[in-house]
ZAMARGU-4260 file (C-alpha; in steps of 0.2 Angstrom, whole numbers, plus 5000, padded with zeros to 4 digits):
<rodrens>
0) 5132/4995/4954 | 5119/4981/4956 | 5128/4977/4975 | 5126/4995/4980 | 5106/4996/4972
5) 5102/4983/4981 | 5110/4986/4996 | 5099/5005/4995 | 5086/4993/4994 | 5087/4984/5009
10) 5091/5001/5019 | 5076/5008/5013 | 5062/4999/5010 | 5067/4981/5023 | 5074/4988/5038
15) 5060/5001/5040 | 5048/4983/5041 | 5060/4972/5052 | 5063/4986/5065 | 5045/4988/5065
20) 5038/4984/5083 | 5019/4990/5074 | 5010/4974/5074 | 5010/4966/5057 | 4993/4971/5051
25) 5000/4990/5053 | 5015/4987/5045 | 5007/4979/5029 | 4994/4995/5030 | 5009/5005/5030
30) 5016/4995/5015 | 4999/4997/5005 | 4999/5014/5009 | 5016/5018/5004 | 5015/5009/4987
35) 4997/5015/4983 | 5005/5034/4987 | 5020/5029/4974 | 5012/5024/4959 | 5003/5041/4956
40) 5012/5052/4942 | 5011/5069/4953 | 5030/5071/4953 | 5038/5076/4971 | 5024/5074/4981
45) 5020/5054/4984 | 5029/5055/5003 | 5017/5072/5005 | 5003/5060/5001 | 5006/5047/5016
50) 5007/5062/5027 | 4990/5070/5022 | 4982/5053/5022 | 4992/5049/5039 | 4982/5065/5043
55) 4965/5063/5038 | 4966/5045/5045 | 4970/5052/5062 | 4955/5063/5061 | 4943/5052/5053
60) 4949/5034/5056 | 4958/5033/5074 | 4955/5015/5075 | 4964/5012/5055 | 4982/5012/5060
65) 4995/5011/5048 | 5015/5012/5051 | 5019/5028/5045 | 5039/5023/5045 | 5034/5009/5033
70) 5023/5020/5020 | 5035/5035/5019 | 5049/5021/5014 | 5040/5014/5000 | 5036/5028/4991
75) 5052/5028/4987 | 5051/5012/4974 | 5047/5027/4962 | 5061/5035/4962 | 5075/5045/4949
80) 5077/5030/4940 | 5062/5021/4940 | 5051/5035/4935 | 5054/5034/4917 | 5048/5016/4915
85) 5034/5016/4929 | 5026/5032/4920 | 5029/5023/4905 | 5018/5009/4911 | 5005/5022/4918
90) 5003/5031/4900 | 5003/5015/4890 | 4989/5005/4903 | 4981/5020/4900 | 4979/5023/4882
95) 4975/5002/4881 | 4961/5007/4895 | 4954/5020/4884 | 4955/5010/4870 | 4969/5024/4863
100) 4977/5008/4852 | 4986/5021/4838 | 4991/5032/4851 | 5007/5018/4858 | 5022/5027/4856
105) 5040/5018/4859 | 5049/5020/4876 | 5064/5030/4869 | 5051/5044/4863 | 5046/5043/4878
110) 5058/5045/4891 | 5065/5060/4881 | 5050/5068/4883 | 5050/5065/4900 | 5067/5070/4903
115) 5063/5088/4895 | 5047/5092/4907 | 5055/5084/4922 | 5068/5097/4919 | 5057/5111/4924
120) 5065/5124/4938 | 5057/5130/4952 | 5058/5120/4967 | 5046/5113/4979 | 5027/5115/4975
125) 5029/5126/4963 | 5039/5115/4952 | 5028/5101/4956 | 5014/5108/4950 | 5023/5115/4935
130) 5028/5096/4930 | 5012/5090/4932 | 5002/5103/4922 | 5017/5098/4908 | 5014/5079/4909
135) 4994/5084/4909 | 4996/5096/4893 | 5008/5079/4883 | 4997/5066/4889 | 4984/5070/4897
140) 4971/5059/4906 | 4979/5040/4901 | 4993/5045/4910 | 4981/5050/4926 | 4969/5034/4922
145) 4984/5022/4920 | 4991/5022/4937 | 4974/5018/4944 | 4976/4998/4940 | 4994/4999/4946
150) 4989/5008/4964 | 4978/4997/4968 | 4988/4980/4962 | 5002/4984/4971 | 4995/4991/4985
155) 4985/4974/4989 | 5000/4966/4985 | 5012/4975/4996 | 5000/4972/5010 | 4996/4955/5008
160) 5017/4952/5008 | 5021/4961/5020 | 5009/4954/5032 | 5013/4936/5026 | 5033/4942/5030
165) 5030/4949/5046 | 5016/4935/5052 | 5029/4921/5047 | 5047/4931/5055 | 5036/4935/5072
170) 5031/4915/5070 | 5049/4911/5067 | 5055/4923/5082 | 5043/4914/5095 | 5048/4897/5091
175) 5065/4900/5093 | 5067/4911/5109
</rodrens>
């Protein structure tokens, strides 16, 4: 199981950077991106994100590239089985934010919770937006406030290793051909 996880991973969220011919600073944008779209909790929507901010960059930003192939694979580090303990994270760093200390509640509580809303029907937007106004009605703003710290970390993170990666392989390719 842990050979085949990691063999998704590679698939998904490497290749898109190695096959990349973007120059490494639009590749780590793409990265920052990617990971800043991901650690939101509107459920079903982070790759939705990428394209709208893809969009208003066009628009607004023509200069700003960032690789869109790159961003649209890393939202997928939330995913079916990390969600539970990433929104977890989000609640909890958001109740410690506010200063909610008594309000903690223990991961099993919550990941049943969790299971119970994100088993809303519907499909597409609509269920989306049903989810969302479900994890809003349970927990309200922590949950909203706590993803902001972790948006931002690993957004600057994913970009400044993903440049340092692709800096160092376009270093490595050059001395070598």
């Amino acid at each position: 199981m842990l050979r085949k996880l990691a063999r998704i991973l590679k698939y998904r969220l490497l290749i898109p950077i190695l096959r990349s011919n973007a120059p490494p600073v639009e590749t780590a944008r793409g990265v920052a991106v990617g990971l800043v779209s991901a650690m939101n909790p509107f459920v079903g929507i982070q790759m939705a994100l990428v394209g709208a901010f893809w969009t208003l960059q066009k628009l607004f930003l023509p200069r700003w590239k960032f690789n869109l192939i790159a961003a649209l694979a890393w939202t997928w580090v939330t995913n079916i089985f990390t969600v539970p303990i990433v929104y977890y994270i989000f609640l909890i760093t958001g109740r410690l934010m506010l200063g909610r200390w008594k309000e903690l509640l223990g991961f099993d509580e919550f990941a049943q919770r969790l299971e119970k809303i994100l088993s809303i029907g519907g499909g597409g937007v609509t269920a989306a937006w049903d989810i969302t106004i479900a994890m809003v009605a349970l927990w309200g703003i922590p949950l909203f406030i706590g993803c902001i710290p972790w948006a931002i970390i690993s957004g600057l993170i994913g970009y400044y290793w993903t440049l340092k990666y692709k800096e160092g392989r376009r270093r490595r390719r050059s001395s070598v051909a």
